[in-house]
N, C-alpha and C positions, 0 to 999 in steps of 0.2 A: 122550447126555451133554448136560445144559443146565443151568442155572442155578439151576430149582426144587428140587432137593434141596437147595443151598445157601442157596436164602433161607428151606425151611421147619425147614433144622438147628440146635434151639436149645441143643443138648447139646455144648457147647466149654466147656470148663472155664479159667474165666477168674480166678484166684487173684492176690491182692498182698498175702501173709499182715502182712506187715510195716507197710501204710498205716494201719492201723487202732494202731501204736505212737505209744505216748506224746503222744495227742491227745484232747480232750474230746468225748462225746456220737457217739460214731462211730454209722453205721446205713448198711443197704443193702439193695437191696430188688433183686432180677433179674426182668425181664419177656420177654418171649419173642415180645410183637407189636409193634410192625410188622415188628421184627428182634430179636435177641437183642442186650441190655444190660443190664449193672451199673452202676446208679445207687449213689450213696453219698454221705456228706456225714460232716462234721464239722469241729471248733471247737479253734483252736491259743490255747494259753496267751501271756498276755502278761507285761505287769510289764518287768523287766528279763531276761527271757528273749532271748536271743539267735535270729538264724535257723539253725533247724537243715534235718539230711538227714533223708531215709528211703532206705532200700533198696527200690530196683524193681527185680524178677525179669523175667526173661525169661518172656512170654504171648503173643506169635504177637498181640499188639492194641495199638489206638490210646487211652488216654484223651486227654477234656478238662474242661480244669479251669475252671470258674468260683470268683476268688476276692475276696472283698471283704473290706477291712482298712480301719483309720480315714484311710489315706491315698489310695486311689484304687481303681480294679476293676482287676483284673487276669483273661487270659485265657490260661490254659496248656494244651500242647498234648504230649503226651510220646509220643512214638512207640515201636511195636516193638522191642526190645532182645534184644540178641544174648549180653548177658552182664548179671551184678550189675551195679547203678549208682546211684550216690547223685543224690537228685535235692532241690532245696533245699524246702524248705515253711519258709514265711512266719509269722511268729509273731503272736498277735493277730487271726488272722483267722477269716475262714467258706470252708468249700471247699463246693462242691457238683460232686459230680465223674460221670463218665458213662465207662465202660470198653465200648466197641466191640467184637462178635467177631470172631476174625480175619477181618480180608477186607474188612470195613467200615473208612470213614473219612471221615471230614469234611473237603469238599473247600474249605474255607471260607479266603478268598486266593488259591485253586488249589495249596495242598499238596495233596500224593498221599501214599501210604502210602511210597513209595518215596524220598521227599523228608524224610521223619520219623523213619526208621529209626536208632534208638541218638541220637536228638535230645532234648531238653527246648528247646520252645521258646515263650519269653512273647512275647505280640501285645501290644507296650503303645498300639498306636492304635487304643484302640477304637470302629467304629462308630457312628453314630445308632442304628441298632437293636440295639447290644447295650445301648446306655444304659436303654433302655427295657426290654430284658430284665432287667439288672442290678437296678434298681429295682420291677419285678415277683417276681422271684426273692427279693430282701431282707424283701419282706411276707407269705411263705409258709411255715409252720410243720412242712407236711408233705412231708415223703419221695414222697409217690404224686403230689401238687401240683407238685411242683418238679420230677417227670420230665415230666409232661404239659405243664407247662411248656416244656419244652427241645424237646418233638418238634412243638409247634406252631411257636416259632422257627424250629428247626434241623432238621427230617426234608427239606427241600429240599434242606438239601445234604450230608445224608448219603448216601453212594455206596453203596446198597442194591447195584445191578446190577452195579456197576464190576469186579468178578472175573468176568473174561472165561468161556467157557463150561471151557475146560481147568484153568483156575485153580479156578474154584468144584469143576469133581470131585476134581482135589489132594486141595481145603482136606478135604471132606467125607471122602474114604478115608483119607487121613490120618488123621483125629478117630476114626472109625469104628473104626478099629484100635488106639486108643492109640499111636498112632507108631511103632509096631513094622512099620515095612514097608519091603520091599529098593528105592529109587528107582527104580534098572534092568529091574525086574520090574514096577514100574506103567509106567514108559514102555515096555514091549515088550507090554504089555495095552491101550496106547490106540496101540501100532503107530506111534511118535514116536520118537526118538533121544533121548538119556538128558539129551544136552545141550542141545537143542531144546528140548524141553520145560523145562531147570531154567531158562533164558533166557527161556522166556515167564512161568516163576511169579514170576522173581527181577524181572521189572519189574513186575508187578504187584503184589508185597510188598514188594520189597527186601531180601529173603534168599530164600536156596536153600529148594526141597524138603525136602533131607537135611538141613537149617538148621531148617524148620519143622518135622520128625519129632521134631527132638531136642524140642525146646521142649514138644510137645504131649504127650512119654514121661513128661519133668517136671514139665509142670502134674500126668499122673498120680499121678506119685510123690507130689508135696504135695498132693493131693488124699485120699490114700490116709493119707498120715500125719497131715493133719489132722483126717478119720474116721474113723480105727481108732489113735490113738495108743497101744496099747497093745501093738503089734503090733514083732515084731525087726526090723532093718534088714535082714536076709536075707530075712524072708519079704516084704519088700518088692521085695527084686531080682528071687527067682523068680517074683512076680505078673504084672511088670512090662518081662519080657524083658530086663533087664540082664543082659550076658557075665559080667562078674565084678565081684568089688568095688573092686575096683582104680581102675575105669572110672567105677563108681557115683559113689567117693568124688568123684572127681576132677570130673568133671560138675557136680555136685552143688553142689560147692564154689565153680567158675567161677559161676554161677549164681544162688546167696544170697550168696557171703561165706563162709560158715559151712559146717562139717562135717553131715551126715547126723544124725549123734549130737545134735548140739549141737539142731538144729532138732526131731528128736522133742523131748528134753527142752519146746523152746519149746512144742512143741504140746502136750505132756503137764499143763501150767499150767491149758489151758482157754482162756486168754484170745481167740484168736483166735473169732469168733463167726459168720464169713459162713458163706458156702452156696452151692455151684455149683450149687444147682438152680433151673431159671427159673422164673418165675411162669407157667403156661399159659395164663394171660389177660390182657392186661394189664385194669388195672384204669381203670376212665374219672374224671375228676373230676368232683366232682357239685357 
């Protein structure tokens, strides 16, 4: 049991169907080296447009947000989330954003993933060397430039190792299963106490085991309905180990806002355009 399964698993399904609503020019590109991340970017309308929300789901991950508007940079940081939540986006501006797989986080002030959890939270003192980021990131057009960008800044203080060796096997059987799996029966296979162990994953993340199982059943789930929308809401539960619909619904709903139904429909438009699948190379700047 050690670490290397976990830093070479780039198959986490990392979904924010909703970021990509009602904003200009969206794009995202997944890369899968040095660590698995979703980079993304895009451009909020101005005029007399107000600040609005977006809904973020619950994904077992950390983004951060780099954001430049004609008033100042700003640097946001939205942690792990336990349930739906409206999170503000800034009108008039540029985001260029970086989604982390579970388990990773940027330890950047000495936040920890556990410090983050169900947070949004803006750093408005920013550094010498983010100003200097800021203003490199403002002169670059592309998508592949503005990640490589960010991992020559910031791979120093992303906490590639920082899931402990118990936590990195969790996260990894976990995913591997689609979250279908009994907690008490992985901790009587690593010969731990049910609660021992949820005590060592829960400071390490900041949510339970049985916390992170749910989360990763339902990235499946919208994962599933966002490629095969064509598909019933039942042959979605039988895929996917739902008990019954009851449960599904309700789940479901804690989690978007929104009904099962209502989010096929969304998906059935087309508009959502990402992709949980990583790049297996990253690609270098040239």
């Amino acid at each position: 049991m050690n670490n290397r399964n976990y830093e070479k698993d780039s198959h986490f399904i990392l979904h924010q169907p909703f970021v990509p609503e009602g904003v200009l020019n969206y794009a995202e590109i997944m890369f899968s080296e040095p660590y698995q991340a979703l980079f993304y970017e895009f451009q909020t309308a101005g005029g007399t447009m107000a600040d609005q929300t977006v809904t973020y789901i619950p994904s077992g991950c950390m983004d951060i947000l780099f954001i430049q508007d004609y008033h100042k940079n700003h640097m946001e940081i939205l942690g792990s989330g336990t349930r739906a939540r409206q999170i503000q986006r800034l009108s008039d501006a540029s985001y260029f954003g970086v989604r982390l797989k579970p388990g990773l986080f940027i330890s950047y002030q000495g936040l920890t993933l556990k410090d983050t959890t169900n947070q949004e939270i803006f750093l408005e003192q920013i550094e010498d060397d983010l100003f200097v980021f800021f203003r490199e990131l403002q002169e670059l057009h592309s998508l592949s430039l503005k990640a490589e960008l960010f991992h020559t800044y910031f791979d120093s203080c992303i906490n590639v190792t920082g899931a402990n060796d118990l936590t990195g096997y969790i996260l990894c059987e976990i995913n591997s299963l689609q979250g279908n799996v009994r907690i008490h029966e992985l901790a009587d296979e690593l010969h731990y106490s049910e609660r021992h162990m949820s005590r060592i994953f829960l400071d390490a993340m900041g949510i339970t085991p049985k916390t992170f199982a749910r989360i990763v059943r339902f990235q499946n789930v919208i994962d599933s309905i966002l490629h095969q929308p064509v598909l019933s809401l039942c042959d979605y539960l039988a895929e996917l180990g739902y008990a019954d619909q009851s449960h599904f619904q309700r789940e479901f709903k804690e989690y978007t806002g929104i009904t099962p139904r209502r989010f096929l429909s969304y998906a059935q438009t087309g508009r959502y355009t990402g992709s949980s699948v990583p790049d297996n190379s990253r690609k270098r700047a040239s």
